[in-house]
N, C-alpha and C positions, 0 to 999 in steps of 0.2 A: 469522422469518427471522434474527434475530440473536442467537438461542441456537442453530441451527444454522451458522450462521454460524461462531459461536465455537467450536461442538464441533468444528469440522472445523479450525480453526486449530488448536485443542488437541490434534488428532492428529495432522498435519504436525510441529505442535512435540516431540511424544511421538518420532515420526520420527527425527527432527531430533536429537533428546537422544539417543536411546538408541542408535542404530547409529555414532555414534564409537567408542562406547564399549565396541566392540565389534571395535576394531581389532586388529592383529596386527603383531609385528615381522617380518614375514617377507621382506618387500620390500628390495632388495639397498641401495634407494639411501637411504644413512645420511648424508644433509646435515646438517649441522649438529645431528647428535644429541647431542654431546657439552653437560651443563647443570653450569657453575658455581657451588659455591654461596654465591660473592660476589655472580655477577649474576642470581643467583633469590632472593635477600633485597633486595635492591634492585628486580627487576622487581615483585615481591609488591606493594612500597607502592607502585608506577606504574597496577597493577593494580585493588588499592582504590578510588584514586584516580580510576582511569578508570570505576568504575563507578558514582561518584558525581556526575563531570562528564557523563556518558553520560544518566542517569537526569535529570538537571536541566537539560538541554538537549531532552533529547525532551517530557519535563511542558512544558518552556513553550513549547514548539514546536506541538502540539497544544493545548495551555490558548488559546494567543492568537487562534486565529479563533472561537473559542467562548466569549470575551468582549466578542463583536461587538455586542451588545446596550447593553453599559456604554461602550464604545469604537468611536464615530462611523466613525472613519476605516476602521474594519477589516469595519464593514456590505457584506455583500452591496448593496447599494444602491449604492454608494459608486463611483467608476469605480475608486479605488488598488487595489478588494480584486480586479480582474479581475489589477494587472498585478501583486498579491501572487500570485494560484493560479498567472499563467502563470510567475511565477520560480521559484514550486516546483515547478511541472508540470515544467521545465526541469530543475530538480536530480533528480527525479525519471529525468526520462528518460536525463540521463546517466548514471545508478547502475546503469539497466537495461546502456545499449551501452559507458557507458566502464568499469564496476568490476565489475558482476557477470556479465555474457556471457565476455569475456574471462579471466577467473576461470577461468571455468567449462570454455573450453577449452584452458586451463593443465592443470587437471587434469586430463579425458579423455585430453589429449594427451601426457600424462605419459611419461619412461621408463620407469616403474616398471610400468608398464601397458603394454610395447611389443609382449610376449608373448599381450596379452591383446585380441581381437577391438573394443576401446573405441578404439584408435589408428589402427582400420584405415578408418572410419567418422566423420566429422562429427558425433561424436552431441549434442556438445553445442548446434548450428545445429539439429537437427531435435530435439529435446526442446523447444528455446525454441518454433520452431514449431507442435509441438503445444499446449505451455503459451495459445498467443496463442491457437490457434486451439479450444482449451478452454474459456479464459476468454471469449471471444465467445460458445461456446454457452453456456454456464452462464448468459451476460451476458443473452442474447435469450429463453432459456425461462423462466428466474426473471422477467425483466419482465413476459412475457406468462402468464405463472402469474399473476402478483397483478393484476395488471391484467384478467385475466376473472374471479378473485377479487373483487375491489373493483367492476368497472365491466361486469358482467355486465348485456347487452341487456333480457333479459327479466322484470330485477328493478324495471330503469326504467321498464319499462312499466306491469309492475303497479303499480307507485308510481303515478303518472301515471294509472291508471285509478280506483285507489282517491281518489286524491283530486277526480278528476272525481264519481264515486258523490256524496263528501260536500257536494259542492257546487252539485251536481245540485238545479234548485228554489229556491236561493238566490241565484241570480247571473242575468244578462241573459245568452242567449247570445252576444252580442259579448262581454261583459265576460267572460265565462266563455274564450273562447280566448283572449282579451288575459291572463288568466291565467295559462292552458296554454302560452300562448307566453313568459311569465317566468319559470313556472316550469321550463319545458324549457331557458332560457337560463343559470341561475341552477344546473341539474344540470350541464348542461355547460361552467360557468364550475368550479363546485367537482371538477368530475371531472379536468380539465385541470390544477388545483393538488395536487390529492392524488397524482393520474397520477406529474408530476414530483417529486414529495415521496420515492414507493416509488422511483422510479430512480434519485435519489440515495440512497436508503440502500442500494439493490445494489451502487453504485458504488462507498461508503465502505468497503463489508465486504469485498465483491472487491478492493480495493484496500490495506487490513488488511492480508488473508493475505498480498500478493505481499509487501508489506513486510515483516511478520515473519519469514518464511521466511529472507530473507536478514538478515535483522536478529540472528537466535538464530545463523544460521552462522558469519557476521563476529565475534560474541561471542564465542564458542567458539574462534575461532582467534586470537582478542590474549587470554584467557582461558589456551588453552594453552601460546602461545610464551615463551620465557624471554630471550629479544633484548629489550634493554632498547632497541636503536637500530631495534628492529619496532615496540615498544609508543609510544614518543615520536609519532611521525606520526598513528599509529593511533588514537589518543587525540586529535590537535587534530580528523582527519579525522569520525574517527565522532561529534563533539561536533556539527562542522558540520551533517555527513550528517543526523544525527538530529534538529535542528531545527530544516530547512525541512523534511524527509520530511514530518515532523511537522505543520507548517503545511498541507503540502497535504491531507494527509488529518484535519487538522483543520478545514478550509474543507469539503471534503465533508460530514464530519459535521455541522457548523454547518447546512448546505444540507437534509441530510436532514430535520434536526429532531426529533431521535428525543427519546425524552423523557430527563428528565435522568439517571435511573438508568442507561439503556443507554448514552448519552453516557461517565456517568464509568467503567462499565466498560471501552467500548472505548477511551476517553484511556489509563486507567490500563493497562491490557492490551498499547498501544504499548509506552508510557513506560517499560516492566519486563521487554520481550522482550532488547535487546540486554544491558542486567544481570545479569540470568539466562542469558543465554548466555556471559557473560563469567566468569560463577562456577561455570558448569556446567566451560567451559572450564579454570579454575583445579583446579578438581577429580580430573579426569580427567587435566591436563597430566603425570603421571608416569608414565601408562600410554599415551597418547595419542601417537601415531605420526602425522605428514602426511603423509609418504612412503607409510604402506599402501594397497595396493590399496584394502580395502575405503574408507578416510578418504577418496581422491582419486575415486571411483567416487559413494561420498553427496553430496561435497561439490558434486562435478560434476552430476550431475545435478538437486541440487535449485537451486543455483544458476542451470545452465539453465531449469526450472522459473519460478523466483522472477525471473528477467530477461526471461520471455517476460510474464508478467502484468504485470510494471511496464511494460515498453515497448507493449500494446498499451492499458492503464489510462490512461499517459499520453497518449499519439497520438489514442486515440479517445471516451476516456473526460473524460478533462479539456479537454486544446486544442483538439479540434476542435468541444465542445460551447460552448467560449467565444469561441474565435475565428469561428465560424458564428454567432456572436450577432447580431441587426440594432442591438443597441444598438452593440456596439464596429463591426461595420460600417458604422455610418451616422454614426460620429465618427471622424473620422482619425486626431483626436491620441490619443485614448485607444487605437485600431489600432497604432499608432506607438508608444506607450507599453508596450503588451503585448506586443508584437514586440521590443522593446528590452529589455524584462522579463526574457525568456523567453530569448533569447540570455546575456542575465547570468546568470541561474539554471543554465544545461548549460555554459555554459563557465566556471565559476567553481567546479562539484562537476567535472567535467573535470579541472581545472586539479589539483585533490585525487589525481590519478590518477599524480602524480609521487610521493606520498610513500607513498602508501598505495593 
């Protein structure tokens, strides 16, 4: 699941890369094309720079629920680590409704595009919705894929039968179903722990893509622009952005348990998508047109995309699997606590939505 996982992110990103760059000047509306070459030597080291503060803000954003083991406080166990996911859940969710949905209907709705059947139509509302409503099915097949995978009826049985065979003659018939009856308890204690194991790691992967998606975009556009007073915000903004993203879908991961080689890929595979989109960006930025059709059409749509997976990831995937807990249900304070959490976390990447 998670080399396919990754190959599929690796083609969204291929996506993702390759059709800016495949823009055109043709589009009438020439905003701010004109590029100084005082304030593109000067944006260059903003640039650098931000792909260095970007890169060391998402590593340790991701690295910290996945030193839960060395660090007490940040254990699943712990009540603080419900109301860390729900603050990320939170920044999370506002990345979906407040920076990238919006975004997203910026550009369908574009001038540049008035001419063109994208303005006449809500597309960016109805892409987000098929996104949520994609990722729900991909959410519910992939579970019950590995779950009749893993916890297929007629393999426990045979287990169950064969070991009755070998103990057949050796045991008292009562002692023999006092057995039967621990070990049928003992499948369905371990069946239940591996159950939730596989749906956190759908959870982490699905959760990945909708990230990266908008993570290599965002890159790409403080990557291209040459506004030294675009890059300044963009730079405190995606440092924040990127390391609670970071933390939430490093709590997933931590949850799944995947072994440690997968783990350091998909940390490292976060940690290096807005980087690379910020250098893919750099690169391209002298051919790289935002005003074209085609740029405002990619951008738009994958960003609707990439805001329909985060918002329904967050909603259904994260809060309401923590907040329907009986543990924080049956504790107020810690309900109280998550709840407060959770409002910090979306009004706080919110608040982000003034500079950037």
């Amino acid at each position: 699941m998670n080399f396919q996982a990754c190959s599929f992110t690796i083609l969204v990103l291929l996506c993702v890369h390759v059709l800016p760059t495949m823009v055109s000047c043709e589009c009438t509306c020439d905003t701010e094309q004109a590029k100084h070459s005082d304030d593109t030597s000067e944006a260059l080291h903003y640039k650098i720079g931000s792909i260095a503060s970007v890169l060391v803000a998402g590593a340790l954003g991701v690295s910290l629920p996945l030193l839960s083991k060395r660090i007490p406080t940040l254990n699943p166990k712990n009540d603080i680590f419900f109301m860390i996911k729900a603050f990320a859940a939170g920044v999370i969710l506002a990345t979906g409704f407040i920076h990238i949905l919006p975004e997203a209907f910026e550009s369908l709705n574009s001038p540049c595009l008035k001419e063109n059947p994208w303005g006449k139509f809500p597309f960016a509302g109805f892409v987000a919705m098929l996104s949520s409503i994609g990722t729900l099915m991909v959410d519910s097949i992939a579970t019950g894929y590995y779950q009749r995978q893993h916890f297929n009826p007629s393999k426990q049985v045979l287990a169950d039968e064969e070991i009755g065979d070998e103990h057949v003659g050796h045991m008292h018939v009562h002692t023999h179903a006092t057995h039967g009856h621990a070990h049928g308890s003992a499948i369905s204690s371990e069946g239940s722990m591996t159950s939730e194991q596989i749906r956190q790691r759908i959870i982490s992967q699905v959760l990945e893509i909708g990230i990266v998606v908008h993570s290599v975009i965002i890159g790409i556009s403080l990557g291209a622009t040459e506004s030294i007073d675009t890059i300044k915000p963009l730079l405190a903004a995606l440092s924040f952005h990127q390391f609670f993203e970071g933390m939430g879908l490093g709590g997933c991961i931590s949850q799944a348990k995947f072994e440690s080689r997968s783990t350091a890929i998909m940390a490292t595979f976060f940690s290096l998508t807005t980087p690379i989109g910020i250098a893919i960006g750099m690169g391209i930025s002298s051919v790289y047109n935002e005003n074209s059709s085609t740029a405002l059409i990619v951008e738009g749509v994958f960003n609707s995309a990439s805001s329909g997976i985060l918002i329904y990831m967050a909603l259904v995937d994260l809060l309401a699997a923590d907040f329907m807990n009986p543990r924080l249900q049956n504790n107020l304070k810690l309900q109280l606590g998550a709840n407060i959490s959770l409002l910090l976390g979306a009004g706080s990447m919110s608040l982000l939505a003034k500079w950037a």
